[in-house]
C-alpha positions as CSV (number, residue, x, y, z in Angstrom):
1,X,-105.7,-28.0,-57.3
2,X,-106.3,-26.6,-53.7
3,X,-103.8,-27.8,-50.6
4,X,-106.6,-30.2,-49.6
5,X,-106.6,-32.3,-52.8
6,X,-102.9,-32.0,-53.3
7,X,-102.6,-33.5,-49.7
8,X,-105.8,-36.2,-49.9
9,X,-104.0,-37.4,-53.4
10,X,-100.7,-38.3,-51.4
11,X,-101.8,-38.8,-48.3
12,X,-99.9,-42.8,-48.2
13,X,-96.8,-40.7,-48.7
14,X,-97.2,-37.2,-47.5
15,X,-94.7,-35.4,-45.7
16,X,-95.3,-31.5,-46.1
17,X,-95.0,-29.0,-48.7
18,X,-93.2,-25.4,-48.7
19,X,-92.5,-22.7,-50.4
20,X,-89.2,-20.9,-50.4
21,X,-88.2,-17.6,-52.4
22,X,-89.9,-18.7,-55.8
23,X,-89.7,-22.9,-55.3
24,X,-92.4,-25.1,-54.2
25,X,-91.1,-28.2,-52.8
26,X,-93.4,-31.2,-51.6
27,X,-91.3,-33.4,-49.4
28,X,-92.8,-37.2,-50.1
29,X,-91.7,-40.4,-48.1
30,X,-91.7,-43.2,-50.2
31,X,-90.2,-46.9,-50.4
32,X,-86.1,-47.3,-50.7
33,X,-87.0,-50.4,-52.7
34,X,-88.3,-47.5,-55.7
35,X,-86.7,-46.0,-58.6
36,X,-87.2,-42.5,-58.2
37,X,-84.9,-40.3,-60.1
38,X,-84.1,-43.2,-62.9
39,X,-87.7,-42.7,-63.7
40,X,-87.6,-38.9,-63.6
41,X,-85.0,-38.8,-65.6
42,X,-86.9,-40.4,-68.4
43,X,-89.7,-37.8,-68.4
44,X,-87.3,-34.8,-69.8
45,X,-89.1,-32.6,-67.2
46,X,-87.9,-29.2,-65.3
47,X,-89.1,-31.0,-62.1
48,X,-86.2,-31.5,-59.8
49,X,-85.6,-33.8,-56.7
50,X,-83.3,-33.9,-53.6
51,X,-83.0,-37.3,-51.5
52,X,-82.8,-36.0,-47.9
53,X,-83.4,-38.8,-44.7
54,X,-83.5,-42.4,-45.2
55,X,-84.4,-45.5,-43.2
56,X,-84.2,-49.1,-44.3
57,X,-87.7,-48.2,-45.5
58,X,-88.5,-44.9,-46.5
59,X,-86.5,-42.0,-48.1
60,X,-87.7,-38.9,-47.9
61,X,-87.6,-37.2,-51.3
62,X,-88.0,-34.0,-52.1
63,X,-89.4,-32.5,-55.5
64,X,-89.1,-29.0,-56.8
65,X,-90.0,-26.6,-59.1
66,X,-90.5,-22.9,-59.8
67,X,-93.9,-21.7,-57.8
68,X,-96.2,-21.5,-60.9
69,X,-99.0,-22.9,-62.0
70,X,-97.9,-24.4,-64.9
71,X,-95.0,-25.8,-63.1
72,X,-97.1,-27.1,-60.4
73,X,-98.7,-29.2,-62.3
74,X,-95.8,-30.9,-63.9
75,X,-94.7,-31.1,-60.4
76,X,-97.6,-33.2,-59.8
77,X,-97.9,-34.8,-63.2
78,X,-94.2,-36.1,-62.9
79,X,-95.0,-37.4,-59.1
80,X,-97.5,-39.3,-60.4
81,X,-96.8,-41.0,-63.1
82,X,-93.5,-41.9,-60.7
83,X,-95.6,-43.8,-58.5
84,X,-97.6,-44.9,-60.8
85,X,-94.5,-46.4,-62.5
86,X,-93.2,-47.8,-58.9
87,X,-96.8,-49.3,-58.1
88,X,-96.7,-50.9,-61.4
89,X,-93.4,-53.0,-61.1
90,X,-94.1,-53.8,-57.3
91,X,-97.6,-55.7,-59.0
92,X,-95.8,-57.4,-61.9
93,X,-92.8,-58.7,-58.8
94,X,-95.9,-60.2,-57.0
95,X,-97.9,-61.7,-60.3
96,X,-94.0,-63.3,-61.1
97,X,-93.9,-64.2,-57.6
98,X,-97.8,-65.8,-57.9
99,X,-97.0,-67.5,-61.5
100,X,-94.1,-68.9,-60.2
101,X,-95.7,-70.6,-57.7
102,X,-98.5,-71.8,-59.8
103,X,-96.1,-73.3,-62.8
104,X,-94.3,-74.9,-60.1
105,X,-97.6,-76.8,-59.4
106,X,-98.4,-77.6,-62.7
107,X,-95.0,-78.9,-63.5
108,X,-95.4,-81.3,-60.8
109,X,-98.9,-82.7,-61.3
110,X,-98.4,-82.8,-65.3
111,X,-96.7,-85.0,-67.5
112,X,-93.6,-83.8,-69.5
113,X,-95.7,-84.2,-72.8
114,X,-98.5,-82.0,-72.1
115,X,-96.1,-79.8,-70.2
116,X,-93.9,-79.2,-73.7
117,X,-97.3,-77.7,-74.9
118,X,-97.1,-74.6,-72.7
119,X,-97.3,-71.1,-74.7
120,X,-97.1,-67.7,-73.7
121,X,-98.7,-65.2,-75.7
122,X,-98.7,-62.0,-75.0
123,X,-100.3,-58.6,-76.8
124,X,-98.0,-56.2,-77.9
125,X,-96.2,-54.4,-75.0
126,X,-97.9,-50.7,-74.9
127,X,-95.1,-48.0,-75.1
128,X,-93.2,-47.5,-71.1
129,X,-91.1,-46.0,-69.4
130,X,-87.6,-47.7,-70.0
131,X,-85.4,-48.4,-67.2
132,X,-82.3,-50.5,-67.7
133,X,-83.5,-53.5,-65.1
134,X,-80.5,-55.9,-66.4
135,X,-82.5,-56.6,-70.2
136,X,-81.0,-59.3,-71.9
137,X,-79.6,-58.5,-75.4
138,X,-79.6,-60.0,-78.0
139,X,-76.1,-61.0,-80.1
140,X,-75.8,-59.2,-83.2
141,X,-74.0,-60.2,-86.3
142,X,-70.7,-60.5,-85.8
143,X,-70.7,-60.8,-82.2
């Protein structure tokens, strides 16, 4: 990947890129509302991060590695598949935020007998990224 394509790909959230001694670090400025290192954390990668400025709406983050290619590109693999994470949960809050609304409408135009009839069925949930958002568990026996 040449600087060019590395740039275009996160150009919403660019801040530079630099080399120092035997690191490559790109410096990213993304939304305080995201999970960043939780999600890093998950991916048992040598990529590395350092939080430096922050606003109320951006943090700039910065992720490392050795200069190599191999490590660039789990550099860049781990980057995006931690937006890609972040981008996903931000769509699912606004669908909950749109289905809310819209079962709020149906449970006031409906009658309570057509309204017990509701189902949700779902296909089995594809295997994520698991971050502790505050699940619910279940009681065991003997609990």
């Amino acid at each position: 990947m040449n600087i060019y394509n590395l740039i275009e790909k996160y150009k919403n959230y660019f801040h530079s890129i630099r080399l120092h001694d035997s690191i490559v670090l790109l410096d990213l400025k993304l939304s305080t509302k995201w999970e960043v290192k939780k999600v890093l954390d998950t991916l048992n990668s040598t990529t590395q991060l350092k939080v430096n400025d922050q606003s109320e709406e951006y943090v700039l983050v910065s992720f490392y590695s050795p200069f190599g290619e191999k490590d660039i590109n789990v550099l860049t693999r781990d980057v995006d598949t931690i937006i890609k994470w972040n981008k996903d949960r931000e769509e699912k809050v606004n669908l909950l935020n749109i289905k809310i609304l819209e079962l709020r409408k149906m449970f006031e135009t409906n009658k309570l007998d057509s309204l017990r009839n509701i189902n949700f069925d779902f296909q089995q949930p594809q295997n994520d990224i698991k971050i502790d958002e505050g699940e619910v568990s279940l009681a065991k026996k003997g609990d």
